[in-house]
Wavefront OBJ file of the C-alpha trace (Angstrom):
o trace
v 0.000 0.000 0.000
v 0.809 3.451 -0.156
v 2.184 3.903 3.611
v 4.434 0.843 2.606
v 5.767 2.565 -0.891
v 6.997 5.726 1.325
v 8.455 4.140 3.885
v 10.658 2.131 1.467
v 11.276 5.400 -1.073
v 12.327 6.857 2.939
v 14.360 4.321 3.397
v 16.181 4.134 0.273
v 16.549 8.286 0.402
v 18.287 7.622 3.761
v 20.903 5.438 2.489
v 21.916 7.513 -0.141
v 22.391 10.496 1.913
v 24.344 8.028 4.567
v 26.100 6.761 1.227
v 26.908 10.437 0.169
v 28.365 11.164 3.428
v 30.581 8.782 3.464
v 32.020 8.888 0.237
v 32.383 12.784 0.914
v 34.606 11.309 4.028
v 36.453 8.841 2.038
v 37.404 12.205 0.104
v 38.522 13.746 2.214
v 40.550 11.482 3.376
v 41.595 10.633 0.531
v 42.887 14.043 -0.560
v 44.440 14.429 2.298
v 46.988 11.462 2.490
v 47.158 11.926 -1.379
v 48.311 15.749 -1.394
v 50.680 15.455 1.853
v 53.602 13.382 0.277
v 53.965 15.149 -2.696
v 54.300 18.443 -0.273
v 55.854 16.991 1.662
v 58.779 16.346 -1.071
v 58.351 19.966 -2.547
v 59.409 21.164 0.762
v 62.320 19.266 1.463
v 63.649 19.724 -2.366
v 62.914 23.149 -2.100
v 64.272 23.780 1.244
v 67.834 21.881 0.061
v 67.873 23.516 -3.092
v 66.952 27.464 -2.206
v 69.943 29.684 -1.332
v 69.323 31.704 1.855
v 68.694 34.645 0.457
v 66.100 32.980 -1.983
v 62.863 35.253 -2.407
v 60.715 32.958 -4.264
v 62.142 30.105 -2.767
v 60.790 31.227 0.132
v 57.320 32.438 -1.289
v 57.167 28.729 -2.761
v 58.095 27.477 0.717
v 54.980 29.489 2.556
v 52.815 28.364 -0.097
v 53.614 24.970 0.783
v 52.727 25.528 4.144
v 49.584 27.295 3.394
v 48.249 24.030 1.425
v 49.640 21.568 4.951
v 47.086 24.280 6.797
v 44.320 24.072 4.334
v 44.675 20.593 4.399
v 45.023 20.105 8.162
v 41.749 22.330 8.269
v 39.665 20.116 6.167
v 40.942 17.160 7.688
v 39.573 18.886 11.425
v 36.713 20.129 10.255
v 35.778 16.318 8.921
v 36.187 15.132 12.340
v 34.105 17.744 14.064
v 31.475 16.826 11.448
v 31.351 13.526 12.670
v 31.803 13.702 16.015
v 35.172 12.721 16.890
v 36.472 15.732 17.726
v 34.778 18.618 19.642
v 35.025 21.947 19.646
v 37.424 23.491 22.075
v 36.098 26.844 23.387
v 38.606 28.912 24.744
v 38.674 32.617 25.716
v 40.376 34.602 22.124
v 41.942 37.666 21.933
v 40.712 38.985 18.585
v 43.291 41.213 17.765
v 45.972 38.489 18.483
v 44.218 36.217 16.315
v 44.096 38.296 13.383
v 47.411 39.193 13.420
v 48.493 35.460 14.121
v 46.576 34.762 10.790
v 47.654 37.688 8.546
v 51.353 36.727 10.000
v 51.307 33.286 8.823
v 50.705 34.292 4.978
v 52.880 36.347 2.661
v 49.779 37.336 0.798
v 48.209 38.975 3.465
v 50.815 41.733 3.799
v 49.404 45.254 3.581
v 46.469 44.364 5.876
v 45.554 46.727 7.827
v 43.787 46.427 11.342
v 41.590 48.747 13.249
v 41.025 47.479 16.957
v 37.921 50.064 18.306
v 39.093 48.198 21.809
v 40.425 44.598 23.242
v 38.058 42.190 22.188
v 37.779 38.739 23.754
v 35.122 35.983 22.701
v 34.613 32.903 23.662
v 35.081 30.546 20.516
v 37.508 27.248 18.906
v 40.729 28.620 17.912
v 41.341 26.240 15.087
v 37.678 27.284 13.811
v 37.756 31.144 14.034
v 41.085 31.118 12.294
v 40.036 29.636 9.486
v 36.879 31.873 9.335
v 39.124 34.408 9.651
v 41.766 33.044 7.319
v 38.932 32.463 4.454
v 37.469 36.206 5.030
v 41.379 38.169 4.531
v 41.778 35.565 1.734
v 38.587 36.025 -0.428
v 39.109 40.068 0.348
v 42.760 39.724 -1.119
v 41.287 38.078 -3.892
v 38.131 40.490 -5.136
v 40.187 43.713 -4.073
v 40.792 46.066 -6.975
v 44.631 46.643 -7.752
v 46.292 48.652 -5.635
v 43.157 48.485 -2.607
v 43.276 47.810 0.843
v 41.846 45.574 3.100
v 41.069 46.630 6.011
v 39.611 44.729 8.842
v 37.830 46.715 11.360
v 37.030 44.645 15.088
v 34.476 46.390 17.287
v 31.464 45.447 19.612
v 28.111 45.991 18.951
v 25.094 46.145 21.535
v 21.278 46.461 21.188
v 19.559 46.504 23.836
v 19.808 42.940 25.403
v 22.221 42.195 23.103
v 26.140 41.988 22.441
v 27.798 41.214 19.540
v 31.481 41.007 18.407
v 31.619 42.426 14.358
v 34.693 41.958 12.184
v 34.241 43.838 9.095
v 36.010 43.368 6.146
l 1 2 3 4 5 6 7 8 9 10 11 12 13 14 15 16 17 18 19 20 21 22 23 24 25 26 27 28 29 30 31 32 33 34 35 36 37 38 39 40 41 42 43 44 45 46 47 48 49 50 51 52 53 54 55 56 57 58 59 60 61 62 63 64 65 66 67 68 69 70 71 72 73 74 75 76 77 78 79 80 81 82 83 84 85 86 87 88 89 90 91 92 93 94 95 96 97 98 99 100 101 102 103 104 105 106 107 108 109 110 111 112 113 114 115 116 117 118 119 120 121 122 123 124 125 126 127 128 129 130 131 132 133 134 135 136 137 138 139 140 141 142 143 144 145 146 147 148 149 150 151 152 153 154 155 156 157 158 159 160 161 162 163 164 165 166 167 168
């Protein structure tokens, strides 16, 4: 009967999403383990080939770290997704963070920072550095030539209300 015929089409709809999911994992995963050697031997090459004073070497160097992060990123936020690992809340200094973030990539030089007052907030340190990480990064990437980011930090309150705004 009809009750019977949705249960099953339910049923089946529920294993393909569980199917989905794991395959999405398996990606992940996947990626992961794939893209790490082959870093991992650009960075020794590079780092026994590059003179000292080696600009680009360097550059290339950064950007190999950069994809370890990304990577190491996914790979965390997989395993919050499903559970084995939970968020660690901790109390963040905002303007620390930022700078922490815009420090650890070349590109981001020429950032500037305005800091209306210390900010703290209560949040996961891996997970509000790459939010942060992916906002300076798509700004550096849509900014016309020659712009500036700027990331302004301030607190907002309505009335029963308070609210930590980064603005990019």
């Amino acid at each position: 009967d009809e009750l019977a015929r949705l249960r099953r089409t339910f049923n089946r709809l529920l294993r393909s999403v569980e199917n989905s999911q794991s395959l999405q994992r398996q990606l992940v995963m996947d990626a992961s383990h794939e893209l790490r050697t082959p870093l991992s031997v650009l960075r020794l090459s590079l780092g026994s080939l590059m003179k000292a004073d080696s600009t680009a070497g360097r550059h290339a160097l950064t950007a190999i770290e950069d994809m370890n992060n990304l990577i190491n990123r996914c790979n965390q936020l997989d395993q919050l997704e499903q559970g084995k690992q939970v968020a660690q809340f901790t109390r963040v200094r905002l303007s620390e963070l930022i700078l922490e973030v815009i420090e650890k990539s070349p590109s981001f030089a020429g950032t500037h920072i305005q800091v209306e007052r210390e900010l703290f907030v209560w949040s996961d340190v891996m997970l509000l550095q790459t939010v942060l990480f992916n906002l300076i990064d798509n700004a550096h990437k849509y900014i016309k030539p020659g712009g500036l980011v700027r990331l302004e930090v301030s607190r907002v309150q309505w009335p029963g209300e308070k609210e930590e705004r980064i603005r990019v």
